[in-house]
C-alpha positions, 0 to 999 in steps of 0.5 A, a space after each residue: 386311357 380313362 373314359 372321362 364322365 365329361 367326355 360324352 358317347 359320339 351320338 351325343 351333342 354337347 353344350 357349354 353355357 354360363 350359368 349367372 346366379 350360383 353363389 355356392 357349391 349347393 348351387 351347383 348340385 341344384 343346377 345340375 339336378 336340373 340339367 340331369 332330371 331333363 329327358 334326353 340329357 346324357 350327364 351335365 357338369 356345372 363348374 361354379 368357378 368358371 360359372 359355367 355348365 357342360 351338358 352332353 344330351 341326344 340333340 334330337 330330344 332336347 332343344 336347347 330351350 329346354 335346357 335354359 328352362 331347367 336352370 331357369 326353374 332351379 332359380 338361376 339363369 343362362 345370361 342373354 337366354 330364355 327359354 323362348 328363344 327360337 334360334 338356337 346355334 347349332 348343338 355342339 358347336 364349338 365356340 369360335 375364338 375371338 368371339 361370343 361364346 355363344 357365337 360370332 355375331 357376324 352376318 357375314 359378308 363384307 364388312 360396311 364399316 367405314 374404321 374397318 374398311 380402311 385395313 384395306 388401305 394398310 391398317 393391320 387387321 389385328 388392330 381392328 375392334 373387337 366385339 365384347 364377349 358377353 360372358 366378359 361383359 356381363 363379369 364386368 357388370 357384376 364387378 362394377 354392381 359390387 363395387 357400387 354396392 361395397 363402395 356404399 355399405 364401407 362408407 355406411 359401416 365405418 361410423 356405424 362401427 364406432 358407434 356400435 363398439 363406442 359403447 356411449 363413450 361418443 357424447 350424445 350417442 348413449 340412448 336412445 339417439 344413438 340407436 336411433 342413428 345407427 338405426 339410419 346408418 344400417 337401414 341402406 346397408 342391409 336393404 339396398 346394398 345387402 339386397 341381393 342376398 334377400 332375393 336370392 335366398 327368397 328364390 332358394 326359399 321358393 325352390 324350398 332349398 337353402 344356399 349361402 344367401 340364405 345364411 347371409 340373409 338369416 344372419 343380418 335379417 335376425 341382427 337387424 330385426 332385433 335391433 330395430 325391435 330394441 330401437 322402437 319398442 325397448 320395453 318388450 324386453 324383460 331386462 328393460 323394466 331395470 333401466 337396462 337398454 337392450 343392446 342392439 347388433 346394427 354394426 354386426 348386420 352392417 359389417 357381415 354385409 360389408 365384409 361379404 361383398 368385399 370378399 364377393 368382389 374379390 372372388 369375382 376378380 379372381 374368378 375374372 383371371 380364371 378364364 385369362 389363359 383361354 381369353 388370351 389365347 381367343 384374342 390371338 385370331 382377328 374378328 376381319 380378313 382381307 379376302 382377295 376377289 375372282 377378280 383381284 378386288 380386296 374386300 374386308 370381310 368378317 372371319 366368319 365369311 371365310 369359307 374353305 377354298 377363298 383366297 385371302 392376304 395377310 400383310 406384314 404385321 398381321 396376324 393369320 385369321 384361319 388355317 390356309 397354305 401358302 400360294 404366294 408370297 413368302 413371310 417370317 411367321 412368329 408360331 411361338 403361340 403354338 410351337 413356343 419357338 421364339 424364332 420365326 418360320 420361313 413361309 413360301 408357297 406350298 407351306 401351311 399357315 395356322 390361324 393366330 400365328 403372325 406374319 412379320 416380314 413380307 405379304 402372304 396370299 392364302 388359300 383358306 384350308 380350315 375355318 371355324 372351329 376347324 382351326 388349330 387355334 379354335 380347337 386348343 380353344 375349345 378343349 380348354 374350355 372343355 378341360 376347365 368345366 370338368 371335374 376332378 374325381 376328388 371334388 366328389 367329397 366336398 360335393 357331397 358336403 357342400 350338398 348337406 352343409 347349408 341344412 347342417 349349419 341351420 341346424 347347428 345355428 339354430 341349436 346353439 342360439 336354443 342352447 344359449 338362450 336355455 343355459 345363460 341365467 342373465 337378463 342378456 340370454 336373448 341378445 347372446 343367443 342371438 349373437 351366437 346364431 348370427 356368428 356361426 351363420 355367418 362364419 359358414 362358408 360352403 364357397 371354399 369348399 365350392 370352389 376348391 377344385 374346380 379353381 384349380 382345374 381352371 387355372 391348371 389348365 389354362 397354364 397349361 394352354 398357355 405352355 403348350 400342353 392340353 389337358 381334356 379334363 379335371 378326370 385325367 388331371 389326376 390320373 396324370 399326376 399319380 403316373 408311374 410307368 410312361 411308354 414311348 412311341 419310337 418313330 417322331 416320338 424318342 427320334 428327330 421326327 425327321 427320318 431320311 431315305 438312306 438306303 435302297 437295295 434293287 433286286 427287281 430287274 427294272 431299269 435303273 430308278 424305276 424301283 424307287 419310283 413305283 416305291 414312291 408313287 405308293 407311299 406318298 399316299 400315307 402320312 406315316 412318318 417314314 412314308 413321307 422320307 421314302 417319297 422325299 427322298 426318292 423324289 430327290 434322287 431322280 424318281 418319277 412318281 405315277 399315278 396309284 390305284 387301289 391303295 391301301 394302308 395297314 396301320 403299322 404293316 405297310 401299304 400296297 397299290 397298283 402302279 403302271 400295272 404293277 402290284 407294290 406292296 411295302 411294309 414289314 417282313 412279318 408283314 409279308 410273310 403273313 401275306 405268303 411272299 417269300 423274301 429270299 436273301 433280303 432278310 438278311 441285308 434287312 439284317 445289316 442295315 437294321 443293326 447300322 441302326 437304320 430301319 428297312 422296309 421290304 418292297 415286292 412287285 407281283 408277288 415277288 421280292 424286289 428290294 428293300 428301303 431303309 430311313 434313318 431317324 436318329 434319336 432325339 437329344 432331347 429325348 434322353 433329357 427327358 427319358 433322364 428326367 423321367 427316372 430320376 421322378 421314379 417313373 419308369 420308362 419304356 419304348 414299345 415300337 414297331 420297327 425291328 428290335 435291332 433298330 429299337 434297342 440301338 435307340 433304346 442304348 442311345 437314349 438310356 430305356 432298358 425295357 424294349 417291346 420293339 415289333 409290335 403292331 397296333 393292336 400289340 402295343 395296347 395289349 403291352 400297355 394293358 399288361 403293364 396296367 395289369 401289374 399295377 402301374 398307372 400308365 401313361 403312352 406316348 405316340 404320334 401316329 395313327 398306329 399308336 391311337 389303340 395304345 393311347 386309347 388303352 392307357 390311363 393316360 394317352 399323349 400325345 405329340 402335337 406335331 403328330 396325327 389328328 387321330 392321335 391328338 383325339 385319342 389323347 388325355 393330354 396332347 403336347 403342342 409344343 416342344 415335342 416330348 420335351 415338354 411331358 416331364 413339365 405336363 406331368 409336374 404341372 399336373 402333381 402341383 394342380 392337385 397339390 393345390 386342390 388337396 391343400 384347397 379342400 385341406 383349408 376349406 375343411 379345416 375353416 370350418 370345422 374350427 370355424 363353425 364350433 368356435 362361433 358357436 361358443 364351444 371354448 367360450 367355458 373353458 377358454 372365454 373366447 367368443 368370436 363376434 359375428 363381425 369378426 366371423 363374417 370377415 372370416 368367412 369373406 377371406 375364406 373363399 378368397 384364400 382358395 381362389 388365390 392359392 389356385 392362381 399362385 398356378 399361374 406362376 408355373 414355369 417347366 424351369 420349376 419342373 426342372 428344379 423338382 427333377 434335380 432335387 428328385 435326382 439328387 434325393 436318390 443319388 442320380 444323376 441329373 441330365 
């Protein structure tokens, strides 16, 4: 697995806040200096179309103030903050869904509102008011200014428009009358409407550093001056002293005002629907519980009261406010959030409910297990938001240009405004040198390039939230999308994930039945997969389970401890024979049952052979569709395992994998996956279990099954939360279309402006007479970032049936056959 630069060492706190302020890549380079330039700060990542910064620092050296002051002195600020504040949330805390992002806003306790305290009489928590996210707020605020702002400046610009390009043709607008009027007209636009692009680029000029503010602030305060200076005092103009009357550019401020406050408020609405995916996902849990009392009594109480061990009642229709188990009650519960299951999922008493998912047909009483960003639902949250302020590797070109673009453009706008003025022998030169500065001033737009990548990480990632597969990070997104080689886990992974007890074979000389209970007394203390068959179904054939001592577990081996004074260790023959324990003639029924297709573990009490157990876990039919689809996108598929190979390769026949390692421990399956990466492949590993997290770790990229351990959702790059493994094929082709879609974003975004910015500058003008005026330029660099933004919310569309129409293209492409 690649290390992520976002993913920081565990002795170091992390910290995600927004950044307001940001109006271009540069901006983002800024700020990030800033961060980074701070003692104790580990990395700091900014993403500027989520507008958001993602900094890993050692909490014992840094206080978050600090950081806030940072961005404060690059010029921005974190929105709500300053660096005065004295109570900061904990570092690293992961934001709680449904909330503030800086946190939940509760007090706790119970709740005194009389429109909240009436759920307990019925009302569905989930209709309770939910508190305004501030960074929700504070986009609503910013898109409510730009509308004033453009609603003004369009309402101005349109007749100052027609008066600019009537050229006299409007009785009484020749002369100086006209002027003057438009003089009025553009006066409003650039200084009250246009007034923020002033003051930014003033702070850019502070920091004794340039950003788009500052082009747009150039250009329009260069075509409004010189067009107030040829309204007021046209006679310092030398082609004035001929009758001439100097040509005024109030319709070019004006305009490139207007036309970038519209493609700023477009940008800021589909900014706005960057972050839906994960808004949609916050909203799933409700702000208030109804806790159930020592007493019986129900209070109404906020969720950030709950604590792990309370007791709370989900009615009919509501949805389950933190992670608990069922005590009593049963219910139809709708996980489809989760497991993408449109069919509800009996709940009764012993079952786990999870955070977000609804209660639909009966009242469910619960004991509170996780709360917080403990939860299911918290966690999905979090690594999204993670995932969306990463950055992909390829963003590194265009933040290197968007670093050097603003001086580069100054630069090329004031040499060509020299050029014109040197080389024009009319009495116009200063008015075309001036028109051609202003136009590539304003036709440069280091936005698209900005927002190039990031947006089409945040988009891919949010769909990919919302189909059931998280990717941790712009990093993996492009490791994932060049994968050639998977290899899959056996056990819950290409199998049922449900293995039964099939068969056990007594040698001990104990009475009957006390063999399988001294087997499951001790297994019922691991989590493995097969673990949890052997204890069900022993329990379901008569076997008492007794209390265990001394247990121990040795991942992918087997597990031991001591029951009624009996040592019973159960794992593997190479196992055991390591340990010294002979194992007889049961070698060879293992043999048998293994070849059947079953998998058989070895039990031995004192030191001696005592029988064997075996489970069964057919492959998984959905399994062979995805192994089918995965070679028809060329990628080459294996299984490496720990069972027997007889077992493996009878999966392996049934599911179409030629390639087996099957007997291979922990620690063997990340030196497979290191040969594999040593032959060139980029790999990806599949597993669900605690002995597969050495391989995920390992790979270039490690999956993980949602159903599986929580090790191994933490050791994974991309963790399927729904659909098992049915859903890799979707996940690998929802990574390839992001990347696509951030290659043909920097492709556009690169090829904007270097056509854009030579043709304003006249470069054609000799040979062609084509000159772009600086109206036209500023409309162009306004739909420019607006174009990318768009193209990445076209992401949003991606559907795993679209995976699925890639496999049989693919398929039929290379003459194989499509499952």
């Amino acid at each position: 697995m690649t290390t992520s630069p976002d993913s920081p060492p565990p002795s170091l706190a992390t910290r995600d806040f927004p950044v307001a302020g940001m109006s271009c890549g540069s901006c983002v380079g800024r700020v990030e200096r800033a961060l980074a330039a701070v003692p104790g700060v580990d990395s700091a990542t900014v993403n500027f179309a989520t507008q958001r910064a993602h900094v890993s620092f050692d909490a014992s050296q840094v206080p978050y103030s600090a950081l806030v002051q940072a961005v404060a002195d690059a010029g921005y600020e974190v929105p709500g903050e300053s660096s005065t504040d004295a109570d900061d949330p904990p570092d690293g805390e992961p934001p709680s869904p449904g909330g503030s992002r800086g946190g939940d806003g509760g007090t706790g306790g119970t709740c005194e509102n009389p429109g909240v305290a009436a759920a307990v009489d019925g009302a569905p928590n989930a209709a309770q008011p939910r508190p305004v996210d501030p960074t929700e707020a504070r986009e609503r605020r910013e898109l409510s200014e730009l509308r004033r702002d453009l609603s003004l400046a369009a309402v101005l610009t349109l007749p100052l428009l027609i008066l600019g390009m009537s050229h006299g043709a409007i009785p009484g607008t020749d002369g100086p009358t006209g002027r003057w009027l438009q003089l009025a007209l553009a006066t409003p636009v650039v200084f009250w409407s246009g007034r923020r692009f002033f003051r930014l680029a003033l702070l850019a000029l502070r920091h004794r550093v340039a950003d788009m503010n500052t082009l747009v602030a150039l250009g329009t305060g260069a075509a409004y001056t010189y067009s107030l200076v040829a309204t007021v005092a046209p006679g310092l103009f030398p082609h004035a002293e001929h009758g001439h009357a100097p040509h005024v550019y109030f319709e070019a401020a004006g305009a490139i005002i207007t036309f970038v406050l519209l493609g700023k408020l477009l940008e800021s609405r589909a900014r706005h629907r960057l972050g839906d995916a994960v808004r949609a996902l916050a909203a799933l849990q409700p702000e208030h519980a109804t806790r159930v009392a020592a007493d019986g009594a129900l209070q109404v109480v906020a969720v950030s009261a709950l604590r792990v061990g309370d007791r709370i009642l989900v009615r009919p229709g509501e949805r389950i406010p933190v992670d608990g188990e069922v005590v009593d009650g049963t219910s139809a519960v709708d996980e489809s959030m989760l497991t993408g299951e449109s069919l509800p999922v009996d709940k009764a008493s012993g079952d786990e409910a999870v955070a977000g998912t609804l209660s639909r047909t009966g009242a469910l009483t619960l004991r509170v297990t996780r709360v917080g960003a403990d939860t299911a639902l918290a966690r999905i949250v979090a690594a999204v938001e993670q995932a969306q302020g990463s950055r992909a590797p390829i963003a590194r070109l265009a933040d290197v240009v968007s670093g050097y673009f603003v001086p580069a453009v100054l630069l090329v706008a004031t040499i060509t405004g020299l050029l014109w003025f040197a080389l024009d022998p009319s009495d116009q030169a200063l008015a075309t040198a001036l028109e051609r500065f202003v136009a590539v001033l304003v036709i440069a737009c280091p936005c698209a390039l900005g927002l190039a990548t990031p947006a089409a990480v945040a988009v891919g990632t949010g769909r990919g939230a919302q189909l059931g597969v998280l990717v941790k990070g712009g990093a993996v997104l492009e490791q994932a999308s060049r994968v050639d080689a998977v290899l899959f886990d056996k056990t819950g992974t290409l199998t049922e994930g449900n293995p039964r007890l099939t068969t056990h074979v007594d040698r001990s000389g104990f009475p009957a039945g006390a063999l399988l209970g001294l087997v499951a007394s001790v297994e019922q203390h691991s989590e493995h997969p097969v673990a949890r068959a052997i204890t069900q179904g022993a329990v379901a054939r008569g076997a008492q389970l007794s209390a265990v001592t001394e247990f121990e577990s040795v991942a992918g081996s087997g597990v031991k401890g001591r029951v009624q004074g009996h040592e019973v260790r159960i794992g593997t023959e190479a196992w055991l024979r390591d340990a010294g324990f002979t194992l007889g003639d049961l070698v060879e029924d293992a043999g048998r049952l293994a070849a059947d297709g079953q998998t058989p573990s070895f039990v031995v009490v004192d030191g001696q052979p005592a029988g064997l157990v075996a489970v069964s876990d057919p492959p998984s039919e959905a399994a062979r569709v995805v192994v089918a689809q995965l070679r028809a996108q060329g990628i080459d598929v294996a299984m490496v395992t720990g069972d027997r190979r007889e077992v493996a390769e009878s999966v392996a026949v049934a599911l179409g994998i030629e390639r087996v390692f099957a007997g291979v421990r922990p620690e063997g399956k990340a030196k497979v996956v290191e040969d594999e990466r040593a032959r060139g492949r980029v790999v990806a590993m599949v597993g669900d279990g605690i002995n597969d997290a050495p391989a995920l770790v390992a790979a270039d990229v490690g999956v993980a099954v949602g159903t599986g351990a929580d090790v191994a959702l933490a050791a994974a790059d991309i963790a399927l939360m729904r659909g098992g493994v049915a859903a890799l094929p979707g996940a690998f082709a929802l990574t390839r279309r992001t990347m696509h879609t951030i290659r043909a974003n920097l492709f556009w975004a690169f090829v904007y402006n270097v056509i854009g910015i030579p043709l304003a500058a006249g470069l054609l003008f000799p040979f062609t007479g084509w000159q772009l005026s600086p109206v036209v330029a500023s409309a162009a660099m306004s739909l420019s970032s607006v174009s990318v933004l768009l193209n990445s919310l076209t992401l949003r569309r991606f559907t795993p049936e679209d995976a699925g129409a890639v496999h049989a293209t693919l398929a039929s492409e290379r003459g194989v056959a499509h499952v």
